[in-house]
C-alpha positions in Angstrom: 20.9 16.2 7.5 22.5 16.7 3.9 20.5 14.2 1.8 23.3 12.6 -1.3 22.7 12.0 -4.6 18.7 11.8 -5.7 18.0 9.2 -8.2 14.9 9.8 -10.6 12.1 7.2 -10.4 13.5 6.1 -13.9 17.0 5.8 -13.1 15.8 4.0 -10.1 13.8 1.5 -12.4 16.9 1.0 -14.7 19.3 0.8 -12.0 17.5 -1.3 -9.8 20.4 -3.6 -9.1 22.8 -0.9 -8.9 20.5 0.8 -6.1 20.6 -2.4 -4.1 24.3 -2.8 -4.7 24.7 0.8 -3.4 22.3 -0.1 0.0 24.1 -2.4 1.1 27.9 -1.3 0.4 26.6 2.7 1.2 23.9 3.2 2.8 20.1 4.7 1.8 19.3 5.5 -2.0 16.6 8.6 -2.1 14.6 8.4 -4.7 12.3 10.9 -6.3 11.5 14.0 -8.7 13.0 16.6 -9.7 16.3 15.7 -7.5 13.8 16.5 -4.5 14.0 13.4 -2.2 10.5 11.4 -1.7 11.6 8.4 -0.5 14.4 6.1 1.0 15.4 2.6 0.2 18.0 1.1 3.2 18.8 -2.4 4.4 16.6 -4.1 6.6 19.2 -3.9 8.7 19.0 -0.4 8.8 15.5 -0.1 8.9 15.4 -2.2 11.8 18.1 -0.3 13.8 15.3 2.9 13.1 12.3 1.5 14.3 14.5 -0.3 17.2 15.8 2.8 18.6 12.3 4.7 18.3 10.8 1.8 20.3 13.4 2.2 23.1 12.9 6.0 22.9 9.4 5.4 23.5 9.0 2.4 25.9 11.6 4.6 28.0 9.5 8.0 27.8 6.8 5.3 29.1 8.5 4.2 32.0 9.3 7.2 32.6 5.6 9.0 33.0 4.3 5.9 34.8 6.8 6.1 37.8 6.2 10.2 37.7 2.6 9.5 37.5 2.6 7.3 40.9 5.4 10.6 42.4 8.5 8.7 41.3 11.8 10.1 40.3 14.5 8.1 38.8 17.8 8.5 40.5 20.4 10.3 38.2 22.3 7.3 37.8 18.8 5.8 36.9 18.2 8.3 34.3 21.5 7.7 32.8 20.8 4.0 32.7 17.7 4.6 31.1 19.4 6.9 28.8 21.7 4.1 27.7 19.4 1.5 27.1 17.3 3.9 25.1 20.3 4.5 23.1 20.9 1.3 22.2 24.2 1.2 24.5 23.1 -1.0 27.0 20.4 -4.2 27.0 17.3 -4.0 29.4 18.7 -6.6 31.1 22.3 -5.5 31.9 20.5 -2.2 33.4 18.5 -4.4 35.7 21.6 -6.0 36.7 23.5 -3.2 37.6 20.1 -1.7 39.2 19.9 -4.9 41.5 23.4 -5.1 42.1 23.5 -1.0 43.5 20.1 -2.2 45.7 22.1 -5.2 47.2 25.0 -3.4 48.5 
């Protein structure tokens, strides 16, 4: 990952307003010494669509061990359903849809 422009702690200070500006119309500031990155400011939209994708990755890996743990295997397509909620390309729900709908037929 190639980490832009590092803002000092006091040109962060002065340009407070400017870093927000920048958020918002470009993404994360990083912020820290020496030009070495020590932390991040982003949008809470950002942030959200971060923590959103790791709790996907996760409640999937979770799904995952508890049907192997009771000898389970998810089908291919299954997997790749999984896959695409976990990725934030498909809602939970719309799986289940297309999961009952393949069961039905």
């Amino acid at each position: 990952m190639h980490i832009p422009e590092v803002l000092s702690v006091s040109e962060f200070r002065a340009g407070l307003a400017g870093a927000m500006k920048r958020v918002t119309d470009s993404g994360p500031v990083f912020i820290g010494s020496h030009r070495k990155a020590e932390a991040v400011m982003m949008s809470v939209e950002q942030y959200e669509a971060l923590t959103g994708a790791v709790e996907r990755r996760y409640a999937m890996a979770e799904a995952l061990a508890s049907g192997r743990a009771e000898g389970l295997e998810p089908s291919p397509e299954g997997l790749a359903l999984l896959e695409a909620v976990a990725g934030g390309e498909l809602r939970p729900d719309e799986a289940r849809e297309r999961i009952l709908a393949r069961r039905s037929r």
